[in-house]
C-alpha positions as CSV (number, residue, x, y, z in Angstrom):
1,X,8.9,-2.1,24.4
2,X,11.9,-2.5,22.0
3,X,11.1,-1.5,18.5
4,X,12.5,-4.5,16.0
5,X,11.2,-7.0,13.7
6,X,10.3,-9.6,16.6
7,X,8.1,-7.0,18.4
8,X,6.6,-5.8,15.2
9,X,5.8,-9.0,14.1
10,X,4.6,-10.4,17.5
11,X,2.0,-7.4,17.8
12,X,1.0,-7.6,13.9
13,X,-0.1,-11.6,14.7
14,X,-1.4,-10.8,18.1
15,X,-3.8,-8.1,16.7
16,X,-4.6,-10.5,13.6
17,X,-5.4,-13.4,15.6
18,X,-7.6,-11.4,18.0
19,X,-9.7,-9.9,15.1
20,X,-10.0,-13.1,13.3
21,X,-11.6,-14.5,16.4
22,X,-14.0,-11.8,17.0
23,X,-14.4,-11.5,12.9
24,X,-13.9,-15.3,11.6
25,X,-15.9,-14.3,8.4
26,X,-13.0,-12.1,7.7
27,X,-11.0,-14.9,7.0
28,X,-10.3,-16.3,3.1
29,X,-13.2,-19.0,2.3
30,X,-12.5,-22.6,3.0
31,X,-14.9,-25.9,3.1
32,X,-15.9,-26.5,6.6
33,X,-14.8,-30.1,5.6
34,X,-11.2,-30.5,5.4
35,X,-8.0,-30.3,6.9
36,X,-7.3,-27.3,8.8
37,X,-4.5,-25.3,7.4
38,X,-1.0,-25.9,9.3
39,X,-0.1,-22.2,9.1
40,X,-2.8,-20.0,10.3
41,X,-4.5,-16.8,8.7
42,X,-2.7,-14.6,11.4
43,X,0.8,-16.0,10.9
44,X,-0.3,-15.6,6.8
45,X,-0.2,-12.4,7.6
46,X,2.7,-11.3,9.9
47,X,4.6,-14.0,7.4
48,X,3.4,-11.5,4.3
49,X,4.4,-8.4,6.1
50,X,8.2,-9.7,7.2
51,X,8.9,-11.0,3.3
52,X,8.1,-7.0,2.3
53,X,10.3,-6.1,5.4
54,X,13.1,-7.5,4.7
55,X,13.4,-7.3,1.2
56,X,12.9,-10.6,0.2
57,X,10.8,-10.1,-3.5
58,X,11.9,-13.7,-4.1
59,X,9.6,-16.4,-2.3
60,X,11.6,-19.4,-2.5
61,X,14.3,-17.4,-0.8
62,X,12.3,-16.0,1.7
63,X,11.2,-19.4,3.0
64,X,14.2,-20.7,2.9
65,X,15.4,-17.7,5.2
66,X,12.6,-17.7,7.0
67,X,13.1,-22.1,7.8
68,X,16.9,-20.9,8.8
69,X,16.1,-17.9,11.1
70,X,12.5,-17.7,12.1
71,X,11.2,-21.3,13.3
72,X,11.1,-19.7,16.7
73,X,8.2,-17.6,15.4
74,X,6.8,-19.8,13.1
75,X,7.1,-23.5,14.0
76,X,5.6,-24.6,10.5
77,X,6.4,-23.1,7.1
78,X,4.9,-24.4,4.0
79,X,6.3,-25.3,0.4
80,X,6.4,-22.2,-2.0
81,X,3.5,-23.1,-4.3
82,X,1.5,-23.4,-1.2
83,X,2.7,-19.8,0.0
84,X,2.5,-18.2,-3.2
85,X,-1.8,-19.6,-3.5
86,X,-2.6,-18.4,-0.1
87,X,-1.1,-15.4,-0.2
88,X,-3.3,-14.7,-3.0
89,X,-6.0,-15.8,-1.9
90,X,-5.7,-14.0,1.2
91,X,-4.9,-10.3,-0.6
92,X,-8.4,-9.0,0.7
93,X,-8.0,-10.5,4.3
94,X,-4.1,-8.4,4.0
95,X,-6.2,-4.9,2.6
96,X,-8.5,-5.5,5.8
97,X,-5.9,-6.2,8.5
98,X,-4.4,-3.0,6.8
99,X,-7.4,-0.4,6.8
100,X,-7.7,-2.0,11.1
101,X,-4.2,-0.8,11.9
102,X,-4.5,2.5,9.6
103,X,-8.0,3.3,11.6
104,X,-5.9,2.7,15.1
105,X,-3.6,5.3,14.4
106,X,-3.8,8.6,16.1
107,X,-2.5,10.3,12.7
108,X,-6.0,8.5,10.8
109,X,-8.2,11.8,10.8
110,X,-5.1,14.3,10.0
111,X,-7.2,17.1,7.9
112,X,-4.8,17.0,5.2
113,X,-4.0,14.4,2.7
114,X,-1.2,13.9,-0.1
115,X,-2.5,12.0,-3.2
116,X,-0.1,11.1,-6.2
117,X,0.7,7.7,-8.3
118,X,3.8,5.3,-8.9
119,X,4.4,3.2,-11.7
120,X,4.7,-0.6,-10.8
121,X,6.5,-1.8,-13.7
122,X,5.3,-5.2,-14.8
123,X,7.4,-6.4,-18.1
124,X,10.8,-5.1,-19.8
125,X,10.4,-7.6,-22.7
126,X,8.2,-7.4,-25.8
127,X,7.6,-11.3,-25.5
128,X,6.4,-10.4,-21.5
129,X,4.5,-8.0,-22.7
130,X,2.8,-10.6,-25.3
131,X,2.4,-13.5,-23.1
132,X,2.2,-12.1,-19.5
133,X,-1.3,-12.8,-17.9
134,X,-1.2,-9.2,-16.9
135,X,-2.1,-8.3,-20.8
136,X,-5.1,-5.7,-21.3
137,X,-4.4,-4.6,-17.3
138,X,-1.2,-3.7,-17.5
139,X,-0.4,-0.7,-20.1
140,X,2.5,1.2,-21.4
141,X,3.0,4.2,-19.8
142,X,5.2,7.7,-19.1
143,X,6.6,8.2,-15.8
144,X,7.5,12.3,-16.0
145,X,9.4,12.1,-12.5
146,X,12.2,9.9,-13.8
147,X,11.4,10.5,-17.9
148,X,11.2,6.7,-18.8
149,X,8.3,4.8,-20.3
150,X,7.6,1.5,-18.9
151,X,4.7,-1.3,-19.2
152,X,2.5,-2.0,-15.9
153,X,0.2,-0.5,-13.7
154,X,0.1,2.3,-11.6
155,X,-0.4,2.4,-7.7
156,X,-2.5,5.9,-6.9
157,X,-2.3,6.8,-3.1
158,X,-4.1,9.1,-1.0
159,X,-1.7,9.1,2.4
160,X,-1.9,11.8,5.5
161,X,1.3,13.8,5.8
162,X,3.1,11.2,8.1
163,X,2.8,8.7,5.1
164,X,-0.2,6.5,6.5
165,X,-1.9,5.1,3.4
166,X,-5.7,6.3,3.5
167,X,-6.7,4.7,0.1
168,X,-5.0,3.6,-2.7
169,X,-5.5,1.6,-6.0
170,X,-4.4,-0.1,-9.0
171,X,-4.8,0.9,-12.3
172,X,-3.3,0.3,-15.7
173,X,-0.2,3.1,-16.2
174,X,-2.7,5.1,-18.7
175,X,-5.2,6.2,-16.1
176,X,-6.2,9.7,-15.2
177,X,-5.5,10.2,-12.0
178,X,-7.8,12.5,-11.5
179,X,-10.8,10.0,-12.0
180,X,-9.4,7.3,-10.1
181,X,-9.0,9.6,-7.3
182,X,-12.9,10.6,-7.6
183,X,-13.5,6.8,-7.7
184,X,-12.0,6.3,-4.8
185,X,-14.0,8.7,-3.1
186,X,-16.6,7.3,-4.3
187,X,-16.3,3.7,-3.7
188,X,-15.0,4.9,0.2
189,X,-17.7,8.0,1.4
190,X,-17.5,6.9,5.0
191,X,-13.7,8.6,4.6
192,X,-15.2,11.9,4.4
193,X,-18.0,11.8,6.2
194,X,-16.7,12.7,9.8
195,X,-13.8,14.9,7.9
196,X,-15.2,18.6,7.0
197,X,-12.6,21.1,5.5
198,X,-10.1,18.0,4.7
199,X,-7.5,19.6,2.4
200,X,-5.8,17.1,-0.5
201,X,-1.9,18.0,-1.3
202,X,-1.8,17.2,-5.4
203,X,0.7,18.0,-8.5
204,X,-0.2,19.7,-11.5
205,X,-1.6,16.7,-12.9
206,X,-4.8,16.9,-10.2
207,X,-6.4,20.2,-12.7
208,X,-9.5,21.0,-14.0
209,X,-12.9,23.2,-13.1
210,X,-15.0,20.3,-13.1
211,X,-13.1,18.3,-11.7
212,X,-11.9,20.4,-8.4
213,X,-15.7,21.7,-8.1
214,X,-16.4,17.9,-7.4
215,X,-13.8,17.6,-4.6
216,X,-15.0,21.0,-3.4
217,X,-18.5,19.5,-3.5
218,X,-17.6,16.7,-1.1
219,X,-15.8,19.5,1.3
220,X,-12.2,19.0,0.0
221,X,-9.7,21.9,-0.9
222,X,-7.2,20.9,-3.4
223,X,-4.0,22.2,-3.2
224,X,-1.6,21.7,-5.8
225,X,0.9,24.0,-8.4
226,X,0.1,27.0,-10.4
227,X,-0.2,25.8,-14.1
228,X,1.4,27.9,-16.9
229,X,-1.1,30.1,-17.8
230,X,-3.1,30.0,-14.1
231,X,-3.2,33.3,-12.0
232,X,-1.3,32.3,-8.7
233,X,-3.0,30.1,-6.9
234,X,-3.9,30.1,-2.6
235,X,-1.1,28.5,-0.8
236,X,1.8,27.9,-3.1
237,X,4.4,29.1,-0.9
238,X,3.5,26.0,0.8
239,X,3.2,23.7,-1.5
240,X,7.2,22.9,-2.6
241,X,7.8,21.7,0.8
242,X,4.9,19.9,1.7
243,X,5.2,18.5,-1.8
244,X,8.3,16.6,-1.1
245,X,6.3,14.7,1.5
246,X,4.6,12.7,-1.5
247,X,7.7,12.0,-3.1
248,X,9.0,10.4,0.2
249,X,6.3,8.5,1.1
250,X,7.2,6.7,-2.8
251,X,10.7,6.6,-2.3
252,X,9.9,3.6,0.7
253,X,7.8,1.9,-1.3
254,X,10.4,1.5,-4.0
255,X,13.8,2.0,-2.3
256,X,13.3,0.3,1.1
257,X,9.8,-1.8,0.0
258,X,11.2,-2.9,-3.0
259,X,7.9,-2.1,-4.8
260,X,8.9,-2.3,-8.7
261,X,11.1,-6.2,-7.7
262,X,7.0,-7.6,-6.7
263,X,8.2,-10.3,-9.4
264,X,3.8,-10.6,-9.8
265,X,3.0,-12.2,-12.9
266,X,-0.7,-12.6,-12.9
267,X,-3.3,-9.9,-11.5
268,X,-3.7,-11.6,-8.1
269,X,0.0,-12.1,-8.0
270,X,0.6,-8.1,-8.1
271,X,-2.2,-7.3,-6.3
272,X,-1.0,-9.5,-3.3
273,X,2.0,-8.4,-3.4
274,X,1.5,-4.9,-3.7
275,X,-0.7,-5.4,-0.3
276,X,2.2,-7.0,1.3
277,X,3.8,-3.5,1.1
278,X,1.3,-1.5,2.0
279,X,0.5,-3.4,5.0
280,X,4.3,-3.3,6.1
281,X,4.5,0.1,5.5
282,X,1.5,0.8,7.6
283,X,1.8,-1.8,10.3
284,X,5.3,0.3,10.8
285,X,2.9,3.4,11.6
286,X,1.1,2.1,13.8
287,X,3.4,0.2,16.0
288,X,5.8,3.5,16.0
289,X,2.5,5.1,16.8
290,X,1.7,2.7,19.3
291,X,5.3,2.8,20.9
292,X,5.5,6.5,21.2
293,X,8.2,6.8,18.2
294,X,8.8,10.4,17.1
295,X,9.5,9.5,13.4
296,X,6.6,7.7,12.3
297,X,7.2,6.3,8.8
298,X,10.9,5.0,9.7
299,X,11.6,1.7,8.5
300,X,15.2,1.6,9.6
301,X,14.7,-0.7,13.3
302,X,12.5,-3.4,11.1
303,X,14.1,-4.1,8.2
304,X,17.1,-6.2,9.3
């Protein structure tokens, strides 16, 4: 099997459809009286995933691209306003078609983890920042990797080392990281209840006795930095290279995903599109994974 777009997009709706047969609740609500939507859920979906492929963080222009070059994969492609509602209304059907492919994987139960947040800037304008429907969500904030203050959310990600998001959320830019990450755990304790030992990859930022006494509670061992002051810690001779994994796995959500240009104005706006690349970035994984690909978080054969 040839590893382009076509192929990726013709498994992505072949795996969709198939689920949504077997799991039709899965599907966004609808009356049961109606017209039945010309676009199904499944090419929602594989639709979704292309647009975050190829760059396109403009909808209008992606339709119009995708009426010029893709009818042969999608015979009927609706108006943007239509897009743009049920792509939002179909952000939790895009999370569960993601956490399917993730499970599918044979990197999904890798014993160590990486967790870190990304800004997602939101507003550059003080009248955005007054008006936008994102107000009392979105925050101002300090980004210490690139020293610039922005206004927006943060995206916090727990991945395995080959980049295969394992949970993630959105949070205004002043959050802790380190309770957002316990929430997480929280909200998800399937994740480690088959996963004894699992060992979390963190910077500096991921501190504190009570706070690493929890993880160590629910069988994690954190691994991050030795702060100024701190006797050495247990594995930082490791840490500087495994560290640059986390960076990485950001640097394709913002260089190649195009993650700050989502162009979301209202929560489900941002929240969809945010979905839209993290489902192409791990629908990517697990076709590579599926296809016997060495490199499993390369982007390079599906993104033109």
């Amino acid at each position: 099997m040839t590893n382009n777009l076509d192929t990726l997009a013709t498994a992505l709706y072949a795996t969709t459809d198939d689920l949504l047969k077997e799991r039709p609740d899965l599907a966004p609500w609808r009356p049961a009286v109606g017209i039945a939507p010309q676009l199904t859920d499944a090419e929602l979906v594989t639709l979704a995933m292309m647009q975050a492929m190829l760059g396109f963080t403009s909808e209008a222009r992606w339709l119009r691209h995708a009426r010029a070059h893709l009818r042969h994969l999608f015979p009927y492609l609706p108006q943007q306003p239509g897009y743009n509602k049920r792509l939002r209304k179909a952000a939790d059907l895009l999370r569960r078609i993601t956490r399917m492919l993730a499970t599918s994987t044979s990197v999904w139960n890798d014993d160590v983890w990486t967790v870190d947040s990304t800004p997602v800037e939101c507003g550059r304008s003080r009248e955005t920042v007054k008006r936008s429907d994102l107000a009392g969500w979105a925050q101002y904030g300090y980004c210490a990797s690139h020293s610039r203050f922005f206004w927006g959310l943060r995206l916090h990600l727990v991945c395995t080392l080959q980049g295969l998001p394992v949970a993630f959320a959105l949070t205004g830019a002043k959050a802790d990281g380190r309770e957002t990450l316990l929430d997480l755990l929280a909200a998800e304790p399937d994740l480690l209840a088959a996963r004894p030992g699992q060992t979390l990859i963190g910077d500096k930022h991921y501190f504190g006795r009570t706070f690493e006494q929890e993880l160590a509670r629910q069988g994690i061992q954190l691994l991050r930095p030795t702060r100024k002051g701190e006797r050495q810690r247990p594995g930082g001779t490791l840490f500087k290279p495994l560290r640059q994994v986390i960076e990485s796995v950001n640097e394709t959500f913002k260089g190649q995903l195009d993650l700050e240009q989502h162009r979301g104005r209202t929560p489900g706006g941002v929240i969809a599109r945010v979905m839209q690349r993290i489902l192409a970035l791990t629908a990517v994984i697990w076709h590579n994974d599926h296809t016997g690909r060495a490199t499993l978080r390369s982007l390079t054969s599906y993104d033109h």
